[in-house]
TORGU-574526 format. One record per atom (N, C-alpha, C): x, y, z; chain; atom name; residue number from 0. Coordinates in steps of 0.02 Angstrom, whole numbers. Each point is the difference from the previous one (the first is absolute). Example, Ala and Ser with C-alpha at 12.3 -4.5 7.8 and 13.67 -1.06 7.14 Angstrom:
+--------+--------+--------+---+----+-----+
:     xx :     yy :     zz : c :  a :   k :
+--------+--------+--------+---+----+-----+
:    660 :   -284 :    390 : A :  N :   0 :
:    -45 :     59 :      0 : A : CA :   0 :
:     45 :     60 :      0 : A :  C :   0 :
:    -18 :     53 :    -36 : A :  N :   1 :
:     42 :     59 :      3 : A : CA :   1 :
:    -39 :     55 :     37 : A :  C :   1 :
+--------+--------+--------+---+----+-----+
***
This chain:
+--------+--------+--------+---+----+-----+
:     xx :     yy :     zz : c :  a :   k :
+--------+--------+--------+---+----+-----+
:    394 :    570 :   -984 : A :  N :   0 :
:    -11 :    -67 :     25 : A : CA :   0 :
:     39 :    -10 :     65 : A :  C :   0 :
:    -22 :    -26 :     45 : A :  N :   1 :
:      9 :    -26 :     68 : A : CA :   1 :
:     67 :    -61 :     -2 : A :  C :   1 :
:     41 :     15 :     39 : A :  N :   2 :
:     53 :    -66 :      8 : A : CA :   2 :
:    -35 :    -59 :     40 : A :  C :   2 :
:     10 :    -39 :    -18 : A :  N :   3 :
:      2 :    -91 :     35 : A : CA :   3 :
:     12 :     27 :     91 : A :  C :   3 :
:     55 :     29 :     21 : A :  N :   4 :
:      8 :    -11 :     55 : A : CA :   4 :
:    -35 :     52 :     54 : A :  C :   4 :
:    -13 :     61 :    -51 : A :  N :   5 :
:    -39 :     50 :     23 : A : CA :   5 :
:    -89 :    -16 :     -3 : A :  C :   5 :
:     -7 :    -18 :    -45 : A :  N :   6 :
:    -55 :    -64 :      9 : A : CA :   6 :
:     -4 :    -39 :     65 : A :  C :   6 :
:     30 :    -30 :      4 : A :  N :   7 :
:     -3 :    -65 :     62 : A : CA :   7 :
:     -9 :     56 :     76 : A :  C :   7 :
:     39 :     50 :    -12 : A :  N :   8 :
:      6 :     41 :     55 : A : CA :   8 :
:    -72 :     36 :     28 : A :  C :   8 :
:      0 :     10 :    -57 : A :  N :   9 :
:    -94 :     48 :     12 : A : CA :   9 :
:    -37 :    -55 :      7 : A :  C :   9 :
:      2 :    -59 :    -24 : A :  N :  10 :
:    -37 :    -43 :     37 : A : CA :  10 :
:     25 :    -19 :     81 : A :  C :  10 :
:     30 :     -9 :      4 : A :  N :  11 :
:     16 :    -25 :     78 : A : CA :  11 :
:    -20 :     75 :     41 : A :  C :  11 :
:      4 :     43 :      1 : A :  N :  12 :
:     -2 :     42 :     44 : A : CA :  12 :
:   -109 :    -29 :     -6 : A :  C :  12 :
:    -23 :      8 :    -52 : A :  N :  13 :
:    -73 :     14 :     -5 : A : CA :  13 :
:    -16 :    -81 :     39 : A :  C :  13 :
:     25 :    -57 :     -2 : A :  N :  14 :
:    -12 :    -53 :     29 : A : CA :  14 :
:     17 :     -8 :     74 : A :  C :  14 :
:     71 :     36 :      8 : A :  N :  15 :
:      5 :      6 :     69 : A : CA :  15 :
:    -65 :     33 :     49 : A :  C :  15 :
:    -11 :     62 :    -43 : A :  N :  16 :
:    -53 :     36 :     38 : A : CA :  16 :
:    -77 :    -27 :     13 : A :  C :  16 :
:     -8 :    -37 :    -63 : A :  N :  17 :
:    -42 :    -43 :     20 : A : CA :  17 :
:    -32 :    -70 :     34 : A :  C :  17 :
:     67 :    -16 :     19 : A :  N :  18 :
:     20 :    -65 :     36 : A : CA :  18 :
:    -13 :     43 :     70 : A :  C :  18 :
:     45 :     49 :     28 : A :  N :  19 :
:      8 :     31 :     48 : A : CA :  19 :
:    -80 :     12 :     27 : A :  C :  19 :
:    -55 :     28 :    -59 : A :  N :  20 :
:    -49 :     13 :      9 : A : CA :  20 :
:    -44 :    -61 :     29 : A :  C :  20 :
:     -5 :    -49 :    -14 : A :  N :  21 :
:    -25 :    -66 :      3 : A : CA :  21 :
:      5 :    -13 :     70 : A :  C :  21 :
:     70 :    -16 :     28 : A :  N :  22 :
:     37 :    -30 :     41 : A : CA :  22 :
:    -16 :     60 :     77 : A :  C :  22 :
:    -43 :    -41 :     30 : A :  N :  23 :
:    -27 :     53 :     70 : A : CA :  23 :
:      7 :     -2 :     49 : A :  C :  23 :
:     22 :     18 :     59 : A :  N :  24 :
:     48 :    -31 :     63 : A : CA :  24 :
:    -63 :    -28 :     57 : A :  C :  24 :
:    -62 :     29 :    -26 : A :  N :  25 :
:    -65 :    -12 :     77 : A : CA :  25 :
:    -26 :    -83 :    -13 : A :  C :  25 :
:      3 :      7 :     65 : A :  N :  26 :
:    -10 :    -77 :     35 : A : CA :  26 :
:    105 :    -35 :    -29 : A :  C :  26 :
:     37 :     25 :    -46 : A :  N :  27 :
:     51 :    -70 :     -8 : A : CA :  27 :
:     37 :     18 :     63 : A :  C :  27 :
:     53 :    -49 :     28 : A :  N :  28 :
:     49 :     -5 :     58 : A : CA :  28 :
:     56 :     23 :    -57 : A :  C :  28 :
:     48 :     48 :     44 : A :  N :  29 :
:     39 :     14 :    -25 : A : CA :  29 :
:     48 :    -45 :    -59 : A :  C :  29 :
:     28 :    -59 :     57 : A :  N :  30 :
:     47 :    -56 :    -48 : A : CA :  30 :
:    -52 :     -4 :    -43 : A :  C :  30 :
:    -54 :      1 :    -13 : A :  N :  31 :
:    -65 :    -41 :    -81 : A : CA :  31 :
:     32 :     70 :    -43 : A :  C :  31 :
:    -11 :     65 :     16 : A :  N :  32 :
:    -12 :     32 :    -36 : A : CA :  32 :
:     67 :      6 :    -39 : A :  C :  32 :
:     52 :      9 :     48 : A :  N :  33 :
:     88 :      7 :    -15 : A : CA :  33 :
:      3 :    -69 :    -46 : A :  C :  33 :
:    -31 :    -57 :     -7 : A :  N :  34 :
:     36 :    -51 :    -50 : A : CA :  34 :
:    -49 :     27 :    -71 : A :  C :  34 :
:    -62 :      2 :     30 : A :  N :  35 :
:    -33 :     15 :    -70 : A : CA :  35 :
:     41 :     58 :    -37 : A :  C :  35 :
:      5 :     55 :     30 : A :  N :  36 :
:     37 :     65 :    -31 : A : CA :  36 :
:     69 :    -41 :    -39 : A :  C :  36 :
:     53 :    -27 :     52 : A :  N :  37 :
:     37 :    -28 :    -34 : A : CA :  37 :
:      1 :    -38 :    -86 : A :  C :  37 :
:    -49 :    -57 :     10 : A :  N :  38 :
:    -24 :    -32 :    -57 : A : CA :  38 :
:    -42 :     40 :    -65 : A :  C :  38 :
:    -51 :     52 :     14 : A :  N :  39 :
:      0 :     44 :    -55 : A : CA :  39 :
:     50 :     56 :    -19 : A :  C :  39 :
:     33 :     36 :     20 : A :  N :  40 :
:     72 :     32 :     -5 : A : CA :  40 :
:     32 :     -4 :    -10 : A :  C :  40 :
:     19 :    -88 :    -15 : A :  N :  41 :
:     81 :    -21 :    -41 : A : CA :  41 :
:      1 :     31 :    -37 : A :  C :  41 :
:     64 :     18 :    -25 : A :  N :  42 :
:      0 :     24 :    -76 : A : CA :  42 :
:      8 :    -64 :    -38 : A :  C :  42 :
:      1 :     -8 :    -61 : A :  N :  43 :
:     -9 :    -49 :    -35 : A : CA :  43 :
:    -85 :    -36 :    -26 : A :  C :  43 :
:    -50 :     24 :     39 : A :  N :  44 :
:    -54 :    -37 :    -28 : A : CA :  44 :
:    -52 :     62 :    -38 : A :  C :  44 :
:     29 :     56 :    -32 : A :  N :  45 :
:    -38 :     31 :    -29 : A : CA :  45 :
:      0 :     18 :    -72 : A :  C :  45 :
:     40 :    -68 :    -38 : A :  N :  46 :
:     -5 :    -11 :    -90 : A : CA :  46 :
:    -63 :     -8 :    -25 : A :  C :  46 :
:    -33 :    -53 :     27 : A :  N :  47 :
:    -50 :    -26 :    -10 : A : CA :  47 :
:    -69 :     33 :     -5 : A :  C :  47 :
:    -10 :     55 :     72 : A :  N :  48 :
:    -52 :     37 :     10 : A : CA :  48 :
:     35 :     69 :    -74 : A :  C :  48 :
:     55 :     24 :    -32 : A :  N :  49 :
:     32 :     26 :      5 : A : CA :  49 :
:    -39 :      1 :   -102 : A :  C :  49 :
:     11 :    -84 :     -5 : A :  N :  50 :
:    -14 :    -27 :    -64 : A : CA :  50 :
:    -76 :     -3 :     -4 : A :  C :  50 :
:    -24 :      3 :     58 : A :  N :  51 :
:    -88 :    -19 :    -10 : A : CA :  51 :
:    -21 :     85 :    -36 : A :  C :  51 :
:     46 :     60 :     54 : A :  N :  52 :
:    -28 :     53 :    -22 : A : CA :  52 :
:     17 :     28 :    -96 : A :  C :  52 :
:     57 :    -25 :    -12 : A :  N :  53 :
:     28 :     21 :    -72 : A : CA :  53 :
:    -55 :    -36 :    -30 : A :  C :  53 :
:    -14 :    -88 :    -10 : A :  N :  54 :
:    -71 :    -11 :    -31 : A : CA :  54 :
:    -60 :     53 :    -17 : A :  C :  54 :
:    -13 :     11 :     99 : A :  N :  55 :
:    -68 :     35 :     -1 : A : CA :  55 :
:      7 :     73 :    -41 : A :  C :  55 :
:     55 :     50 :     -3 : A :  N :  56 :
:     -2 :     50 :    -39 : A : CA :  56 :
:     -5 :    -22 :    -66 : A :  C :  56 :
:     38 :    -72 :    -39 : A :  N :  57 :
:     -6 :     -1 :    -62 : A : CA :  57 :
:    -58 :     -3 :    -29 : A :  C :  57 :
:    -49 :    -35 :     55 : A :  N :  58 :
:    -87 :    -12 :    -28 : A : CA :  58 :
:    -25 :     57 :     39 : A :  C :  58 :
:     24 :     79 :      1 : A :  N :  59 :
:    -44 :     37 :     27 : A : CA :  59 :
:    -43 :     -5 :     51 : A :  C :  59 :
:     33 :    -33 :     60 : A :  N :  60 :
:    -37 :    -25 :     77 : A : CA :  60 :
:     36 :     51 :     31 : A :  C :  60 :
:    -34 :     56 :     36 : A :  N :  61 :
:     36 :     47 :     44 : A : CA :  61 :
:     53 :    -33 :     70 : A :  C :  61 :
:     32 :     35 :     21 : A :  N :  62 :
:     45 :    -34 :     51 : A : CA :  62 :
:    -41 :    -11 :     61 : A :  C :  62 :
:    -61 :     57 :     22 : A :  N :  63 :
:    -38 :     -7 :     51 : A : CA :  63 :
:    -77 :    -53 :    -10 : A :  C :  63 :
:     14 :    -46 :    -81 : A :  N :  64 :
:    -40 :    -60 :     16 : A : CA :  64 :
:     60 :    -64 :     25 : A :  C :  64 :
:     54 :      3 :    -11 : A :  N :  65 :
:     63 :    -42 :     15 : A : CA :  65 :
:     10 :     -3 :     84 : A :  C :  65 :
:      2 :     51 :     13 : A :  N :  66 :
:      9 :     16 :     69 : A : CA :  66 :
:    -80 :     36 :     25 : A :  C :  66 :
:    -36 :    -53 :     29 : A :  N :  67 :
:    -60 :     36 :     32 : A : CA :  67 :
:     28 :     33 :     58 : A :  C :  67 :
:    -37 :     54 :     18 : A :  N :  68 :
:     31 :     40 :     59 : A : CA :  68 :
:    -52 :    -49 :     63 : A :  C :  68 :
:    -53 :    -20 :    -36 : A :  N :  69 :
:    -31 :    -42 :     56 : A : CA :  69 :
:    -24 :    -60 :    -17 : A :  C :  69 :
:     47 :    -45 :     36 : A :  N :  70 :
:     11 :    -70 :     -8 : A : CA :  70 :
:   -105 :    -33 :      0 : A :  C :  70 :
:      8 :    -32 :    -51 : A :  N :  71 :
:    -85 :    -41 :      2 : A : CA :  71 :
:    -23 :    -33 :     60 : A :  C :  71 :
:     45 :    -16 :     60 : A :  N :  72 :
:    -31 :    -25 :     32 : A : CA :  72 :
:     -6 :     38 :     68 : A :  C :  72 :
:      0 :     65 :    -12 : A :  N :  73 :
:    -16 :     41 :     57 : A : CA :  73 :
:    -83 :     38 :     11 : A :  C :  73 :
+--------+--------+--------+---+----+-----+
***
């Protein structure tokens, strides 16, 4: 069994990467892009996405329906 904090960890790296993925620099002005990066990158806001994924494994929802690699409105 997996620890609580080693848990949270493998999530943040898999959310970071997919935040990172999302987040695209063409057409933004630098200062847009540098605050947005800022504001998804805090540390601190990844319990939540963190708690959505522990749910989704408990009801057998894979992590790559949790995290679409391609957002619905593209």
């Amino acid at each position: 069994m997996i620890g609580m904090g080693s848990y949270l960890e493998t999530c943040k790296v898999e959310l970071n990467a997919y935040l990172k993925q999302l987040l695209h620099t063409e057409g933004l002005a630098t200062r847009l892009y540098e605050a947005m990066n800022y504001s998804l990158m805090a540390d601190g806001k990844r319990l939540r996405p963190a708690l959505l994924m522990a749910t989704a494994q408990t009801f057998g929802v894979g992590r790559e329906r949790v995290l679409r690699r391609r957002p619905r409105w593209r």
